[in-house]
C-alpha positions as CSV (number, residue, x, y, z in Angstrom):
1,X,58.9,-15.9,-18.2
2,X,60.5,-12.9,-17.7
3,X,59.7,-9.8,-15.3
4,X,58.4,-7.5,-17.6
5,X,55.7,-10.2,-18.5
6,X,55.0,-11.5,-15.5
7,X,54.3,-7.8,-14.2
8,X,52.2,-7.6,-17.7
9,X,50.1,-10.2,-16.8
10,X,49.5,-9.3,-12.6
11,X,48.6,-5.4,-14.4
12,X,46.1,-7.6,-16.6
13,X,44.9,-10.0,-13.8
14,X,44.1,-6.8,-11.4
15,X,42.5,-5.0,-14.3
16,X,40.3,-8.2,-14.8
17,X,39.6,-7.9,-11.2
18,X,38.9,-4.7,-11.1
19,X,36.4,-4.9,-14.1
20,X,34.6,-7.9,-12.1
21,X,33.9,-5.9,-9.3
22,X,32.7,-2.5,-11.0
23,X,30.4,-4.9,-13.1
24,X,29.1,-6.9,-9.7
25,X,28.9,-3.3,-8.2
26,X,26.4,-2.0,-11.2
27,X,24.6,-4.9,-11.5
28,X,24.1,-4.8,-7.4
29,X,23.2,-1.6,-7.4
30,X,20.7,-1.7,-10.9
31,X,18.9,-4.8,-8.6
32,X,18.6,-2.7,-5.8
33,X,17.5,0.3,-7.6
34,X,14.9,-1.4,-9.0
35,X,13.7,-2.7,-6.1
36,X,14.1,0.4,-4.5
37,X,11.3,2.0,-7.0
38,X,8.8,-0.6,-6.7
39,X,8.9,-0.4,-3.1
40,X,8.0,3.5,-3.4
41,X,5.8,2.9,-6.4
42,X,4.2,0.2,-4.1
43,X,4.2,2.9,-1.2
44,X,3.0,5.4,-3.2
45,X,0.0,3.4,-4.5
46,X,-1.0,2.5,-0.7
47,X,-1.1,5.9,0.5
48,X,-3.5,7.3,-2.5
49,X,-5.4,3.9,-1.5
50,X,-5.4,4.6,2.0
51,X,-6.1,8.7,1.4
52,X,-9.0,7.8,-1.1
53,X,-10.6,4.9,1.6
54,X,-10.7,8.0,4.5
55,X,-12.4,10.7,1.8
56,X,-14.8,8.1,1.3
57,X,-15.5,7.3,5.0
58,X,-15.8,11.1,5.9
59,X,-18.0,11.4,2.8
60,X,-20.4,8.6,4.1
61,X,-20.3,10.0,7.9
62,X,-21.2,13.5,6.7
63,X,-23.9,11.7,4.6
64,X,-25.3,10.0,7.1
65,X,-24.8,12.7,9.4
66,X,-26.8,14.7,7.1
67,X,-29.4,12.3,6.3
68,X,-30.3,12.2,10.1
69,X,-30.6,16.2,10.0
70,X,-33.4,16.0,7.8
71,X,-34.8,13.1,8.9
72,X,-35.0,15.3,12.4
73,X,-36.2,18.0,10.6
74,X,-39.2,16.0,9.1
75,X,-39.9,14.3,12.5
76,X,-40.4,17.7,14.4
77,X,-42.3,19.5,11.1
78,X,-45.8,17.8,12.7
């Protein structure tokens, strides 16, 4: 083998290497992307959840804070 190939084939080796590690690199970083947005999709879901539970419970307090008003308000009518 002479020099000229064997330089050939250590050009083609590091290109093959090179290759391998830009494909592990988009393939790490498409995995981790994607987990990425279901972690914020995930977030995302349990603060509306979370937002949506407290409107409720402040909607049933001022109910019931309400409904005590009147029921005040009918006691001391007599």
């Amino acid at each position: 083998m002479t020099r000229r190939n064997s330089a050939l084939i250590r050009l083609l080796l590091s290109a093959l290497w090179i290759l391998l590690w830009v494909f592990a690199f988009l393939s790490l970083s498409r995995v981790l992307l994607w987990g990425l947005s279901w972690y914020f999709i995930r977030a995302a879901i349990a603060i509306g959840l979370a937002y949506y539970l407290v409107d409720r419970l402040r909607r049933l307090r001022q109910v019931k804070h309400l409904r005590a008003l009147t029921f005040r308000a009918w006691l001391e009518e007599d």
